[in-house]
N, C-alpha and C positions, 0 to 999 in steps of 0.2 A: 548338816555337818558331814555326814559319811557319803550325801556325792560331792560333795564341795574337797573334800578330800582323796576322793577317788580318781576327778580332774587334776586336781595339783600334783598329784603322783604320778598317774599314768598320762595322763593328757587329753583331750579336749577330744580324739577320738575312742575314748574309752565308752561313749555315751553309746554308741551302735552296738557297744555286749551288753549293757545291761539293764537287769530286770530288778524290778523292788519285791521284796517278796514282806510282805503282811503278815504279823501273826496276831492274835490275840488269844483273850484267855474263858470268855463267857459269849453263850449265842447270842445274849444283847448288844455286844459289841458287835460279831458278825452282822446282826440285822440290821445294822444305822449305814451300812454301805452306802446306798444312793444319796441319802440325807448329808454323808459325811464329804463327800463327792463334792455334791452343788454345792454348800456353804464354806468351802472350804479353798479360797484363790490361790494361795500359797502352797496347798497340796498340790492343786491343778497342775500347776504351772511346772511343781517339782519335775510330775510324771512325764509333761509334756518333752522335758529334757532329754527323756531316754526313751522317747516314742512311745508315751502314756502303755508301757509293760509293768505289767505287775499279774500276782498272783499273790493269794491268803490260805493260809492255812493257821491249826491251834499251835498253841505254844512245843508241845509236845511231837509236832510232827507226824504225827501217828496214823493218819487218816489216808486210806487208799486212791481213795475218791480226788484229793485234794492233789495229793503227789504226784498220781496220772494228769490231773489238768496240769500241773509244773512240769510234766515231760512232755507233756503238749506243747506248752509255751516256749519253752527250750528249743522245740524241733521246730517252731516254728520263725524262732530268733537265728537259728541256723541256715532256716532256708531266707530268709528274708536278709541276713547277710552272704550269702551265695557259701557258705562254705566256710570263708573266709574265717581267721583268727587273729584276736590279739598277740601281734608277737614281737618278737626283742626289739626289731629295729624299728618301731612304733613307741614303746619306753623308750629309747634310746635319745630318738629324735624328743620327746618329750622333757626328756633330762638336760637334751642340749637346750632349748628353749626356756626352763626353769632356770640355767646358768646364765643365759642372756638378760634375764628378767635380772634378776639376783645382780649382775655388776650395772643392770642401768640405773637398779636402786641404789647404787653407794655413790655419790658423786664424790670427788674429792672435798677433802677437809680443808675449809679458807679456816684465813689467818683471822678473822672474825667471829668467826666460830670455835676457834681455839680459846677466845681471848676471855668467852660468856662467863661472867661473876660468876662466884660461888650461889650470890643472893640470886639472878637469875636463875641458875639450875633450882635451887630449893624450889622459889616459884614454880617451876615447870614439871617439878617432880610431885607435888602439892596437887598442882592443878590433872595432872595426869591420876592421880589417887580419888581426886572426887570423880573425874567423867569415866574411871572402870569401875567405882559403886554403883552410878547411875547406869549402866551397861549390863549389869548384872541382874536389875530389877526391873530394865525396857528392856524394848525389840525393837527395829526399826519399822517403819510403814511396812505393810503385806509381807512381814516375816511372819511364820507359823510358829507358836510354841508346841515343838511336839511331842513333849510329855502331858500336853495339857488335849490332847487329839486325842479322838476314841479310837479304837481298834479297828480294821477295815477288814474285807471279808470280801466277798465272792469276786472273783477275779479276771471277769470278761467287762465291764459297766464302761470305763473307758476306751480301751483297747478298739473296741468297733465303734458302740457310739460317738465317742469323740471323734478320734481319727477318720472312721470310717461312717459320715452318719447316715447314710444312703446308697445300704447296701441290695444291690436289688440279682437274685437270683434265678435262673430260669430252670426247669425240672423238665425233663425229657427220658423218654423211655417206653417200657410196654405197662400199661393198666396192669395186669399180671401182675406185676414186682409188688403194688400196693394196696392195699387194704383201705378206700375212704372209707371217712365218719367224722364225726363230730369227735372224737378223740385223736385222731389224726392231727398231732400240733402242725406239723409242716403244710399239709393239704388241706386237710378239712372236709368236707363233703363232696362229692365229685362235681364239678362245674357246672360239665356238660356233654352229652354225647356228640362226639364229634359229626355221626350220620345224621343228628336231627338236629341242628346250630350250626350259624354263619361260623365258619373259622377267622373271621373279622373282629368278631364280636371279645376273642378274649382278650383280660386286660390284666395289668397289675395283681393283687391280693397285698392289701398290709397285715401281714401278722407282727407277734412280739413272741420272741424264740428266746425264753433264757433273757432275758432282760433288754435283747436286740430286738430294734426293730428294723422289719425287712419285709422288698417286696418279693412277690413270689410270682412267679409268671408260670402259667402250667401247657406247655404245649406237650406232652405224657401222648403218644399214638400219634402226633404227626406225621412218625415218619409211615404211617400206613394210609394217610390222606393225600388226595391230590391236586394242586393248584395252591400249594403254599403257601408260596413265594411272595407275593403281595400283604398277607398277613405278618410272615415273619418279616419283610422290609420295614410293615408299619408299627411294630412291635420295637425294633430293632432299633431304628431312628426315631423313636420316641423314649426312649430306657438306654440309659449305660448300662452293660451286665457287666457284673463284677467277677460272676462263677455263674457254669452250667454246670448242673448235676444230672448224671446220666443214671438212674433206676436200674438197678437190674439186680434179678431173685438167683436166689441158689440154686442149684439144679441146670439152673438155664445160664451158667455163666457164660459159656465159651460163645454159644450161637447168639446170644440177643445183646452178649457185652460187642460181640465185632460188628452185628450189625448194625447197633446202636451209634457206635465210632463210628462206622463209615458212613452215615448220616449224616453228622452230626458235621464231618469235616465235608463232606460234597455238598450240604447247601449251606457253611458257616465260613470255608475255608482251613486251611490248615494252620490258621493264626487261631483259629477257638482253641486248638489242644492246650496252651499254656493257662487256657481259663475252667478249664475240665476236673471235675473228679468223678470218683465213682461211688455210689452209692449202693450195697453189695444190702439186698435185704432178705429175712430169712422168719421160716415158720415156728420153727423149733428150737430149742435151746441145742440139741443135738446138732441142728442144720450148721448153727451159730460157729460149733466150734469147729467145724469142717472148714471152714473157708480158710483159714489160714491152711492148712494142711494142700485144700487143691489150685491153690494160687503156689503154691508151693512145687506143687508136681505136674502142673501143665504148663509147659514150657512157651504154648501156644500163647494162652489168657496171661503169663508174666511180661513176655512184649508187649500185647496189648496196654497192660497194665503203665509197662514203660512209656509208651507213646503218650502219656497225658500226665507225663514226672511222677510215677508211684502212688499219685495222690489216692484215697477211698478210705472210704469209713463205714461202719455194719450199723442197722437198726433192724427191729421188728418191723413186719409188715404195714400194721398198726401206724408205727411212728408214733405211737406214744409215750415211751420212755423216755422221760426228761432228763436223765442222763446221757443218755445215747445223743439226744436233739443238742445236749450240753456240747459235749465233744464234737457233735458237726460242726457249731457254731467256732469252736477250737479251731474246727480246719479251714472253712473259710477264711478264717482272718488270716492264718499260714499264707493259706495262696492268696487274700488278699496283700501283704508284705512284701510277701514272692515277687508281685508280679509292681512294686512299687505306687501302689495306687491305680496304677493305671486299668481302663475297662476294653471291654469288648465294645466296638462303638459300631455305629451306622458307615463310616469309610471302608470299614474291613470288609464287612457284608456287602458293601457296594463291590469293592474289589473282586470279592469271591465268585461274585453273582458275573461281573464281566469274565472272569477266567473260565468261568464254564459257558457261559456266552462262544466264546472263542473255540473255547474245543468242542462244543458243540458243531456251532460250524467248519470247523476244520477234519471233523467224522461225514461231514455232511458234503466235501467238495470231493 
């Protein structure tokens, strides 16, 4: 009812502003999420109408945790409509179309339909009184009754797995930034040392991050290795990347965040920055609240920062806080919408790989 009335009013582009947002009242509601998901067609289908966005939070509101993932989701419906705003002359044109509808439904009144008995009306007004009782006690085929729907809860399940189900990420940067282990949700144990394994040999990682599942591709010190090129081709044109995440610790933001960019765009091209974020990681809780302060005051690292659209997000070394790894997944999906589905493919990298070809030899004549 409330998007079916949210199109008949504003119109049929009102669908690219909005989000559903969930509430309920007990954690057993919250926990039947995924269960409520899959059995549920006529949910499906709702969400799918406004680009399966939602978020849940309790009836009250009240939750820090929940409201931040709601300004996540927001910033990220922002950037994923470029800016852009519902606005008057979008109603406007909506209104005029509603008036068009409205007079092609009045046809004129024949003289045969003037003429209809009294006894026919009664019939027809009879017959209209049983099929709105039987209306009130059905639904049609794959309509939901949604007071009879449990309450839904955590707010990322559709949003990447459905739209997005193959989301595959690649991590780059210095060892330094990260702490492996077996508590490391994003990494895990460290692979392999680059000096003693073929750089051919890395592949994929499926993990499950927050309810997504994704692959993880770890090229982390490449750019201190040599004779890449052939590994990242084969990696490259075997995977669509959706996002690179570029690693880098505190302390060392300005030297390893620029060297890491200009890595990153000399053997990817300058078509990866729109696939870029930064991933800003820190020892100390003290470290933590500094980064804003010196992204702040280094006018050098907010260019930089610039050059790959603002995007970055903070975690522990560790990368074990499932909060934190919550919110990453927040921002992928951003710049996965950002960038409309689209990935970083094997043509780009092919392109990129000729342009340096080119001025190679053109240093070289």
């Amino acid at each position: 009812m409330g998007l079916e009335w949210l199109q008949g009013v504003f119109g049929d582009k009102v669908l690219q502003f909005v989000m559903i947002l969930f509430t309920y009242e007990t954690e057993e509601n919250y926990d039947t999420i995924n269960d409520d998901l899959k059995n549920n067609p006529g949910l499906e289908q709702l969400l799918e109408k406004c680009g399966g966005r939602y978020q849940t939070c309790n009836k009250m509101m009240n939750n820090p945790s929940e409201m931040r993932d709601l300004m996540n989701k927001i910033e990220c419906l922002l950037n994923a409509n470029q800016q852009q705003c519902y606005i008057g002359e979008m109603f406007n044109t909506a209104l005029k179309q509603r008036e068009e509808l409205k007079n092609e439904d009045e046809p004129s009144i024949s003289k045969e339909t003037r003429e209809l008995t009294a006894t026919e009306t009664r019939d027809a007004h009879r017959d209209n009184e049983q099929s709105g009782e039987e209306g009130i006690n059905s639904k049609p085929d794959g309509e939901t009754d949604v007071s009879e729907t449990p309450e839904l809860c955590d707010s990322s399940v559709i949003s990447m797995n459905h739209i997005f189900p193959n989301v595959t990420i690649v991590l780059t940067g210095n060892s330094s930034a990260v702490q492996f282990g077996n508590e490391n949700i994003l990494l895990g144990e460290k692979q392999m040392d680059l000096e003693n394994a073929e750089i051919s040999s890395i592949v994929p990682v499926q993990r499950k991050i927050s309810e997504h599942p994704i692959s993880v591709i770890n090229i982390i010190d490449f750019h201190e290795a040599e004779h890449v090129d052939h590994a990242i081709d084969k990696l490259i044109n075997e995977n669509e990347i959706n996002t690179f995440i570029l690693v880098v610790q505190v302390h060392q933001l300005e030297e390893a965040y620029k060297m890491g960019l200009e890595w990153l765009q000399g053997v990817f091209g300058d078509k990866v920055l729109q696939f870029v974020m930064i991933l800003f990681t820190y020892e100390t809780e003290e470290d933590c609240d500094t980064i804003n302060d010196d992204l702040k005051n280094n006018p050098v690292l907010e260019q930089l920062l610039e050059k790959c659209g603002g995007r970055y997000q903070t975690c522990n070394k560790m990368m074990n806080n499932p909060s934190e790894m919550r919110d990453l997944m927040n921002k992928i999906e951003c710049l996965l919408n950002a960038n409309q589905q689209q990935c970083y493919t094997g043509e780009m990298f092919n392109t990129a790989l000729k342009q340096r070809e080119e001025l190679k030899n053109a240093d070289l004549s």
